[in-house]
C-alpha positions in Angstrom: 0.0 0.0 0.0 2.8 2.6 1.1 4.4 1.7 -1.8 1.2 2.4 -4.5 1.7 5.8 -2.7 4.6 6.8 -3.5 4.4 6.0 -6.8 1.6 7.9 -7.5 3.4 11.0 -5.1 6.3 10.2 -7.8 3.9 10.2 -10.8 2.3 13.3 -10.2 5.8 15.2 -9.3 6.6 13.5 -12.7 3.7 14.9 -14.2 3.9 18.2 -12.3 7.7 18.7 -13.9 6.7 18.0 -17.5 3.7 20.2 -17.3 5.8 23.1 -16.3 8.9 22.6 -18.3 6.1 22.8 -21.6 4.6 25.4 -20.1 7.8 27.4 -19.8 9.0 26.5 -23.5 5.2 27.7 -24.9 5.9 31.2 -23.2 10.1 30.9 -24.5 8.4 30.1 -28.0 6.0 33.3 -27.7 8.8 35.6 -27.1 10.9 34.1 -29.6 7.9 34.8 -32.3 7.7 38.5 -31.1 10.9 38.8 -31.8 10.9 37.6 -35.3 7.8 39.7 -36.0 9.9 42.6 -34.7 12.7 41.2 -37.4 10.0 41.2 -40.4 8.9 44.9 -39.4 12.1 46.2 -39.7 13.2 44.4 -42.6 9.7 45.9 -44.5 10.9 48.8 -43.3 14.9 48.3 -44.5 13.3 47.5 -48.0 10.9 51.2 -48.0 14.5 52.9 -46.5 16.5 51.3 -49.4 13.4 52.3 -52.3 14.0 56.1 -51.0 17.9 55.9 -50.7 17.5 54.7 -54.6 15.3 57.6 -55.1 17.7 59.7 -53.4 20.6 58.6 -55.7 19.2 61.5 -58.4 19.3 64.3 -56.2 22.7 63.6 -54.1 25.2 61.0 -55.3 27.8 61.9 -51.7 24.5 61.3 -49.1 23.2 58.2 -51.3 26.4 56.3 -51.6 26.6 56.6 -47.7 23.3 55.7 -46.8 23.7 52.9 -49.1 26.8 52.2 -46.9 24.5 52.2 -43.7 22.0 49.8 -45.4 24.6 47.6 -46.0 25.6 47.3 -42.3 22.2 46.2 -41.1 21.7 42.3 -39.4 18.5 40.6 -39.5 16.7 39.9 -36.8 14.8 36.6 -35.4 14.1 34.5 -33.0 17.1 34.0 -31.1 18.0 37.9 -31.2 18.8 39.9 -28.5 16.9 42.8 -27.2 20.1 44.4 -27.6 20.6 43.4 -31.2 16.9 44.9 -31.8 17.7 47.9 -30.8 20.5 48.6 -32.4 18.9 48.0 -36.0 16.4 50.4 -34.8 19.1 52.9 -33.7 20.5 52.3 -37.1 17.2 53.0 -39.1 17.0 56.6 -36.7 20.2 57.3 -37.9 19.4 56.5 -41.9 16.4 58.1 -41.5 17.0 61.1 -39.9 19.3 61.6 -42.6 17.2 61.4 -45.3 14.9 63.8 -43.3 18.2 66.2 -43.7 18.3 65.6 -47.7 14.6 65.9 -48.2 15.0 69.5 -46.3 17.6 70.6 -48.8 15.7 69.2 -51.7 11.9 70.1 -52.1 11.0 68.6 -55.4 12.1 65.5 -53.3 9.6 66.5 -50.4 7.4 67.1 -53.5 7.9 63.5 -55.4 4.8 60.9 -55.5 6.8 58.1 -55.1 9.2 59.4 -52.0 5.9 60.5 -50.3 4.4 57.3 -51.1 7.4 55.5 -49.3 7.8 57.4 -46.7 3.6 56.6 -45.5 5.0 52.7 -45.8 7.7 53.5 -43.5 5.4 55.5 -41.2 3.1 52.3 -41.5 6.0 50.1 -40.9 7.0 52.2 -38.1 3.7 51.9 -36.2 3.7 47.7 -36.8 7.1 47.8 -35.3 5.7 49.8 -32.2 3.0 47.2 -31.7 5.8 44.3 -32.3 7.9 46.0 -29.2 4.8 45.7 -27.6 4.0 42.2 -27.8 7.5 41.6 -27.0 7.8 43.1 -23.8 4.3 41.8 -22.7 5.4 38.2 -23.5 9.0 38.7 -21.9 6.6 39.9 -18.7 4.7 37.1 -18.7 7.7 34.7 -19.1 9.9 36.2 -17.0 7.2 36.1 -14.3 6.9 32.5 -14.7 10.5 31.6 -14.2 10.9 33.9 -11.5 7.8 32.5 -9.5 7.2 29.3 -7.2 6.8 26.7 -8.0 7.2 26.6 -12.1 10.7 28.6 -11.0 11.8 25.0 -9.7 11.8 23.5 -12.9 12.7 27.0 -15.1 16.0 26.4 -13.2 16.1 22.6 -13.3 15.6 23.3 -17.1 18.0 26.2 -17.2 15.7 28.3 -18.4 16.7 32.2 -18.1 15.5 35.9 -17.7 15.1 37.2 -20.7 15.9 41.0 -21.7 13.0 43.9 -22.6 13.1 46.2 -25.3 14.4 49.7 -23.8 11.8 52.6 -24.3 13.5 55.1 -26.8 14.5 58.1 -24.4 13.7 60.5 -26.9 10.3 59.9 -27.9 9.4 60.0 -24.0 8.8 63.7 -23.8 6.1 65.1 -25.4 7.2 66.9 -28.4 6.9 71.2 -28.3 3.9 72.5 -30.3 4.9 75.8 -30.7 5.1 77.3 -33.7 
């Protein structure tokens, strides 16, 4: 009889374990996935950058050949990215964009051009899916991190080695609400 009982104690620890451990790797799997979607975004958004640096190439050879450069430099991201990685390709699309900002100033009939107007409302749009990827991410790292970190699934999260995982940073810049003076 005592010995029925611990095997069913044994069974259910067993059963206890393998529930958790699958639990944890769903909510690993879910942040993975927001991370890739955060990877397509900004590769949609690489592809609009590198349409308008092409459309660029007619009005300024010097500030096309660089941004061209900058393109070049970029790094997909998926999965198995960083948060750190992630941000950095976004840092690196500020930069590019902020540069063509500077051209299109110096330039209206480039302000003025169909097509960079139509590519720039892809990159806005891209912009905004990327927000709501960031989003996503963090929620899932939340609800990941909380599970690893709490009693009793954090017994098996460290049984499994399974580890905190990083949020997207906020960007500092876009915190304050911009001036609307005139």
């Amino acid at each position: 009889m005592l010995t029925i009982i611990v095997i069913a104690i044994v069974a259910l620890l067993v059963l206890w374990v393998i529930s958790a451990q699958r639990k944890l790797v769903n909510a690993e799997e879910l942040v993975k996935n927001a991370m890739s979607q955060i990877g397509v975004q900004q590769s949609s958004r690489w592809d609009a950058l590198t349409g308008l640096v092409e459309l660029l190439k007619s009005y300024n050879e010097h500030e096309y050949q660089t941004l061209k450069g900058v393109i070049a430099a970029r790094q997909g991201i998926d999965g198995n990215s960083s948060a750190d990685q992630a941000q950095a390709q976004e840092d690196l699309i500020g930069n590019v964009m902020g540069r063509l900002s500077v051209v299109a100033e110096q330039y209206p009939n480039l302000k003025a051009d169909s097509m960079y107007i139509k590519t720039m409302d892809s990159v806005n749009t891209y912009e905004n899916q990327v927000r709501m990827s960031r989003m996503t991410y963090n929620d899932s790292v939340t609800r990941y991190n909380r599970m690893i970190r709490q009693i009793p699934d954090s017994i098996v999260a460290s049984l499994f080695r399974f580890t905190e995982k990083q949020y997207l940073k906020e960007d500092a810049s876009k915190k304050d609400m911009p001036s609307l003076k005139v």
